[in-house]
C-alpha positions in Angstrom: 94.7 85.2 99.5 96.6 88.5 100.0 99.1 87.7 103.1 98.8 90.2 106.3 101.8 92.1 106.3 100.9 94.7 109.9 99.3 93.5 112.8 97.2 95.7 115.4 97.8 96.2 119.1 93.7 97.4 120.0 94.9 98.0 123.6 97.7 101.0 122.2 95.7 102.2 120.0 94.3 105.8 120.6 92.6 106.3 117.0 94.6 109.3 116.3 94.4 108.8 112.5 98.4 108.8 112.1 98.1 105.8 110.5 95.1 106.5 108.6 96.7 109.4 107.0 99.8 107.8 106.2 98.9 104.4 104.5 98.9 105.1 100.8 96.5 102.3 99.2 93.8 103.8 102.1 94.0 100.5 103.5 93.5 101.5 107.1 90.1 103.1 108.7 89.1 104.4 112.3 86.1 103.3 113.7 85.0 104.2 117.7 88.6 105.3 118.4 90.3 101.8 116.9 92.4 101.2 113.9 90.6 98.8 111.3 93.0 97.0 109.1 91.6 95.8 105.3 94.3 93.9 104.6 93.2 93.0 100.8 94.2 96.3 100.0 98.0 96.3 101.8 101.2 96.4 100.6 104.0 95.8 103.1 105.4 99.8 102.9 105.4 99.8 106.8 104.4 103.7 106.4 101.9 102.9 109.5 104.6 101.2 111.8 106.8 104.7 111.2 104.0 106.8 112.0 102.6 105.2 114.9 103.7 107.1 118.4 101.8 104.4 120.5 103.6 101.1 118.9 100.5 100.1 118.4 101.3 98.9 114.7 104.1 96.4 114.3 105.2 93.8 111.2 103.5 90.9 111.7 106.5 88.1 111.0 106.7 84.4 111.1 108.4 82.7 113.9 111.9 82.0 113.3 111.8 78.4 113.4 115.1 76.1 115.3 117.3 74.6 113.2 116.1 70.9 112.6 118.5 68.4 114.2 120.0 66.6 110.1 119.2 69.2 108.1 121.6 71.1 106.6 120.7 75.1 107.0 121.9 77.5 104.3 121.5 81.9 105.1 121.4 83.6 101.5 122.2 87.2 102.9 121.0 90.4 101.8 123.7 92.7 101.3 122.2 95.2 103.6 122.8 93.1 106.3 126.7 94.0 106.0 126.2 97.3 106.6 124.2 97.1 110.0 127.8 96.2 111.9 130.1 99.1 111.3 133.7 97.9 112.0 133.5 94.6 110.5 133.9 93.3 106.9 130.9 91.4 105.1 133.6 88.4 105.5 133.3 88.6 109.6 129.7 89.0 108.7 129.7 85.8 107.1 131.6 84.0 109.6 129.8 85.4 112.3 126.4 83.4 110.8 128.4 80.3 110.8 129.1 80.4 114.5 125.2 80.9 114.8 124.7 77.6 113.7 124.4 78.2 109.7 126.3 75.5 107.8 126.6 78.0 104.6 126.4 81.6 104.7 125.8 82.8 100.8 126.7 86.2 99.7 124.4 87.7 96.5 127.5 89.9 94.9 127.5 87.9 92.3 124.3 87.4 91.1 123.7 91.3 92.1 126.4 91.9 89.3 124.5 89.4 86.9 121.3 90.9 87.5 122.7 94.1 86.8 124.6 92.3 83.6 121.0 91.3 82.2 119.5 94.8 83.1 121.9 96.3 80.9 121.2 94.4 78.2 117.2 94.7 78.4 117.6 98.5 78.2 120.0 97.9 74.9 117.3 95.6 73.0 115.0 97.9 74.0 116.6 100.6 72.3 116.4 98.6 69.3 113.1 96.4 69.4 110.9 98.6 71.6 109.5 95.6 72.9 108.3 97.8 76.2 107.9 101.6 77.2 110.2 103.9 78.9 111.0 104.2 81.1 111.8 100.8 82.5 111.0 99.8 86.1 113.3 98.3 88.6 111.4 95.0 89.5 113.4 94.7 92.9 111.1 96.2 95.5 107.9 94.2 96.1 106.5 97.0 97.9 106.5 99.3 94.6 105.1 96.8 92.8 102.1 95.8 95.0 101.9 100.0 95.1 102.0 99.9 90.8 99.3 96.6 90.6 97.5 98.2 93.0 97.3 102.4 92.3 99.0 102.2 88.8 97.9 98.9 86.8 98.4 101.2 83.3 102.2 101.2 84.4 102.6 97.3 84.9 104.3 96.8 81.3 107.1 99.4 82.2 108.4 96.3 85.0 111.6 94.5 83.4 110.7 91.3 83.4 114.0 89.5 85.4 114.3 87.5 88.2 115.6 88.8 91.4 118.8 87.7 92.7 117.9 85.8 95.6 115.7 83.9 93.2 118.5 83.6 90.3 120.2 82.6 93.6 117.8 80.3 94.9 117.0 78.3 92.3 120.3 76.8 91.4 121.4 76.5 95.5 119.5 74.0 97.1 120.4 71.4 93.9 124.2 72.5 94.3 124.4 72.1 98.3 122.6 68.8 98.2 125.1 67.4 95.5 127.9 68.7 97.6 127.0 67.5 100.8 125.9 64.0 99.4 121.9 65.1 101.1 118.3 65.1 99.7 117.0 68.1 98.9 114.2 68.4 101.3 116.8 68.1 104.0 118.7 71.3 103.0 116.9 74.4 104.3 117.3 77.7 102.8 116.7 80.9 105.2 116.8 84.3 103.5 118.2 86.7 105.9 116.5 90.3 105.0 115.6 94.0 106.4 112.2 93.9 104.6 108.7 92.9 106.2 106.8 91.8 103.6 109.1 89.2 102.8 108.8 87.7 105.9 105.0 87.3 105.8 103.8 84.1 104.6 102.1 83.3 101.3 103.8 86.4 99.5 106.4 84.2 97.9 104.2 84.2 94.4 105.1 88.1 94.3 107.6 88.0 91.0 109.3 84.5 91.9 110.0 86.1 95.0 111.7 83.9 97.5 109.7 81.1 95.7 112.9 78.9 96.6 113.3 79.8 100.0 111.8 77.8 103.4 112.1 80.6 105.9 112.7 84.3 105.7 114.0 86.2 108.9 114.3 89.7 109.7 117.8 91.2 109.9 116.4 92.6 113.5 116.0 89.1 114.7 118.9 87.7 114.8 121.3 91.1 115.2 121.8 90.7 119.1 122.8 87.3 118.8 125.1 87.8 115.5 126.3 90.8 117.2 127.5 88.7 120.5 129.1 85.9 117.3 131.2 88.4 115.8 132.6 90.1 118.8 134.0 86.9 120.2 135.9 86.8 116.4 137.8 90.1 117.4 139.8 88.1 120.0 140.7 85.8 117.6 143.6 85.9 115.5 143.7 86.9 111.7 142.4 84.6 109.6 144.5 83.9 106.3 142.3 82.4 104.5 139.2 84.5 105.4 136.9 83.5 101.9 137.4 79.9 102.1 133.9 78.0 102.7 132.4 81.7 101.5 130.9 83.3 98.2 131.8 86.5 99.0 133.1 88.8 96.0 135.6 91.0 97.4 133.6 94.5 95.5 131.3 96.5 96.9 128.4 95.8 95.1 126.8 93.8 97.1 126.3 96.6 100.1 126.0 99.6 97.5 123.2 97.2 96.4 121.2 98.5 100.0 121.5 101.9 99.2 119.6 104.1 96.7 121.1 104.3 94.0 123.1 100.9 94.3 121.4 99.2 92.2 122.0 101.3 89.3 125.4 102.2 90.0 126.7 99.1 88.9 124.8 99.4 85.4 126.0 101.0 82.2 122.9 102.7 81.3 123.4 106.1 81.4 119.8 107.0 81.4 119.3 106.1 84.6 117.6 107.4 88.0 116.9 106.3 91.3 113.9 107.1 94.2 113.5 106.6 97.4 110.5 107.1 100.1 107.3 106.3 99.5 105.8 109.9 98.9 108.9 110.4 96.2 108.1 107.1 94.8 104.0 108.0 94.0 105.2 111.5 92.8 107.1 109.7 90.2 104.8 107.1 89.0 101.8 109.6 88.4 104.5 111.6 86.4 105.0 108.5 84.5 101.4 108.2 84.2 101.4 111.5 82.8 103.7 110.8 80.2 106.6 112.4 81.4 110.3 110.7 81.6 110.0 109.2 78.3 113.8 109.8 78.0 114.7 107.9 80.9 115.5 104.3 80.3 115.7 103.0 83.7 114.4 104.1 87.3 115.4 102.1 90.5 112.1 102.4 93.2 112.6 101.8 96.7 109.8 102.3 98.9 111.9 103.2 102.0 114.0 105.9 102.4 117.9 105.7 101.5 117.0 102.5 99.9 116.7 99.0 101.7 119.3 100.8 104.5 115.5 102.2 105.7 113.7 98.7 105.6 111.3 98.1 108.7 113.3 95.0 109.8 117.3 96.9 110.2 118.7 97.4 113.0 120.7 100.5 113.1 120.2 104.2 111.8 120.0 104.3 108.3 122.6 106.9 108.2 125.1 104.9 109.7 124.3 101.8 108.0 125.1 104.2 104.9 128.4 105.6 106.4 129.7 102.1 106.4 128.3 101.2 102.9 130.6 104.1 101.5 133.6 103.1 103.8 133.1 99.7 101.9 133.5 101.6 98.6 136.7 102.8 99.3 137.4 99.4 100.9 136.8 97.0 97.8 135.9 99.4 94.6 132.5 98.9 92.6 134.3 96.9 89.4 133.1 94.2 87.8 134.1 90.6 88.7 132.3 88.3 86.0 133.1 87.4 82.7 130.6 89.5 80.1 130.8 86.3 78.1 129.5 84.1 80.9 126.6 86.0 81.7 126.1 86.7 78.2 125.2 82.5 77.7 123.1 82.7 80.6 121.3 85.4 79.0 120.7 83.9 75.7 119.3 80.9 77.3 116.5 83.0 79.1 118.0 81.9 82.8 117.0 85.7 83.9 114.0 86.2 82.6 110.9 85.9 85.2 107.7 83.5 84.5 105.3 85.6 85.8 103.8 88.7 83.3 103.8 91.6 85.6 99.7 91.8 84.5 99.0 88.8 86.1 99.8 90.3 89.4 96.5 92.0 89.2 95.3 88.5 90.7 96.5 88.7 93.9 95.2 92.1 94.4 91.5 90.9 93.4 89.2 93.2 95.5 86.4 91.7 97.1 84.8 95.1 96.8 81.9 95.0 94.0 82.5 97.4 91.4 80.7 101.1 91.7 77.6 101.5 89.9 76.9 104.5 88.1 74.3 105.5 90.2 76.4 104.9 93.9 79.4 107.3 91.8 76.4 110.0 91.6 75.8 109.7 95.0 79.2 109.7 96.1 79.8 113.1 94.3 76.5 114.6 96.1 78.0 113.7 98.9 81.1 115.3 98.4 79.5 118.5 97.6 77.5 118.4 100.7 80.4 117.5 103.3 82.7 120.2 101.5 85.5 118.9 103.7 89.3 119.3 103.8 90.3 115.9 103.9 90.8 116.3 107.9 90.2 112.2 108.9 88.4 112.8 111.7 85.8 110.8 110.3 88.1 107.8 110.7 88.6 107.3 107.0 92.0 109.1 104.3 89.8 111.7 102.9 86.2 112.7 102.0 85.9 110.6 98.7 87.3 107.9 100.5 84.6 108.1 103.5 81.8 109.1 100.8 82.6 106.0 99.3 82.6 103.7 102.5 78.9 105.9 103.4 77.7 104.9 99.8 79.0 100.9 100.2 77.2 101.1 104.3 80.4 100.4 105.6 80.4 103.8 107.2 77.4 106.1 108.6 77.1 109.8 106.9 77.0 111.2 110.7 80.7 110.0 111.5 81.6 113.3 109.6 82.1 115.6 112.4 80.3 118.3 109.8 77.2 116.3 108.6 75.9 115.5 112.4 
């Protein structure tokens, strides 16, 4: 079952076709002046939420749940999270979540700079083995790969196959807390605080071991008023000498550069390296990849929103600002490494990073339900195309004239909605 990432407001809607235009898996249609949603072919970019003047798209989230009365609640932070309070340190951050209500709150710096670590060394076997093509794709954004599985299957090998940090993360935390705290394991609940949508949806967790180890994601937009309101009562407080204390956050910066385009690969030694951001950028790219250009890159870092996860639906503050503070962090803490190669290097060899899920196999959760075109319907689908002669204008409530040929062809449209063909 393919999770519903947008919902619909019918009463906002005005069927302008904003939406329609904008959604780039055409999973969005216009029929008597109301948005139709088919969410099988959806993959969390938000493009329809930006576009929308009406508000009449919005994420549609779980529930942040109450924290249950002998449980012991753990927040696994995304680094972008820093970044939305300008003035403050990720440590206040941190502290901040613990006067929420959050017994832990779990910075990713390290196992951002391990993920990096095993990147690294993918690209270098690579270069030796050639177990995959280049260029190599950053496996970080979910929303790039439901875009790839969905528009670009061909490219699905070019995916490194590691884990992401919130699941290297993830997997060894709940085991460590309960041990430490002397609790079962069921009673230690993990929430993954984040600025992207469709990790908040439920039943996406199988996408690439994402969040397969966490109980409840939550939108950084949620809980900002309310962290906001935490942190300010800290500025009354005096200075706190030992800040890090019950914390595991790295004093380097590259857990917010993470947020930012181009963080991820900043922290790599790769030299042939790029990074994209924005969804249009992002297609432009992997049909040039299709194409067979960029075989001289090694390694290109896709985000779907613009200026990285700084852009995601589920921030809180400008992008640009969240970005100003991401570079005052640079000059703040540095970018160095904090690990020990040799360290990571036996993690490594033991396979710890590597993901269980063959980047093919995500074709399965993008199974259409649509029966596959027979020769004949294609023929009638081009005559149809001739005849309408159109400009891809959308007034016929569908993305563009093969698209509403299509739909004509399958009955799930009438020829006569073409303004043209009446």
């Amino acid at each position: 079952m393919v999770p519903e990432f947008i919902s619909f407001t019918e009463k906002f809607c005005t069927g302008c076709t904003q939406c329609v235009r904008a959604c780039p898996t055409k999973a969005i249609r216009v029929h008597n002046n109301k948005a139709v949603f088919l969410e099988e072919l959806c993959i969390g970019c938000g493009e329809c939420i930006r576009v929308c003047q009406e508000g009449a798209v919005s994420s549609s989230v779980a529930p942040i749940e109450p924290f249950l009365k002998n449980k012991l609640n753990a927040a696994i932070v995304s680094p972008v999270l820093y970044a939305q309070f300008p003035g403050f340190t990720p440590a206040d951050v941190l502290t901040g979540l613990k006067q929420m209500g959050f017994d832990h709150a779990i910075d990713l710096s390290y196992y951002i700079e391990m993920f990096q670590y095993a990147a690294d060394e993918v690209v270098a076997e690579n270069q030796k083995k050639h177990h995959y093509p280049w260029p190599l794709i950053s496996p970080i954004c979910p929303v790039v790969i439901r875009l790839m599985v969905l528009n670009y299957p061909n490219l699905l090998n070019h995916i490194l196959p590691l884990k992401r940090p919130v699941t290297l993360l993830g997997g060894e935390l709940r085991k460590k807390l309960s041990e430490e705290h002397g609790v079962a394991e069921e009673d230690v609940v993990l929430h993954h605080i984040t600025p992207c949508h469709s990790k908040v949806v439920p039943d996406c967790s199988g996408l690439m071991n994402e969040l397969g180890f966490v109980d409840q994601a939550v939108g950084i937009n949620r809980i900002y008023p309310e962290l906001l309101a935490c942190m300010e009562q800290l500025k009354e407080k005096e200075l706190n000498l030992f800040p890090n204390e019950h914390f595991s956050f790295v004093p380097s910066t590259r857990g917010p550069l993470w947020g930012m385009s181009g963080g991820e690969i900043a922290g790599m030694r790769t030299d042939g390296v790029i990074a994209v951001s924005g969804l249009k950028e992002t297609r432009a790219y992997l049909e040039k990849i299709e194409m067979g250009l960029f075989g001289e890159i090694q390694y290109i870092e896709f985000r779907a929103c613009a200026e990285g996860c700084l852009g995601g639906p589920l921030t809180a503050i400008d992008r640009y600002m969240a970005k100003s503070t991401v570079q005052k962090f640079i000059k703040m803490f540095g970018i160095g490494r904090r690990l020990p190669r040799e360290k990571i290097r036996q993690l490594y060899d033991k396979g710890w990073f590597l993901s269980e899920l063959e980047p093919a196999a995500l074709i399965d959760i993008y199974d259409s339900t649509k029966n596959a075109l027979t020769i004949d319907e294609m023929k009638q689908i081009e005559k149809l195309i001739t005849r309408i002669h159109g400009n891809d204008c959308a007034a016929c409530g569908a993305p563009d004239c093969r698209t509403f040929a299509e739909d004509v062809v399958r009955g799930e449209a009438s020829l006569t909605d073409c303004f043209k063909m009446r």
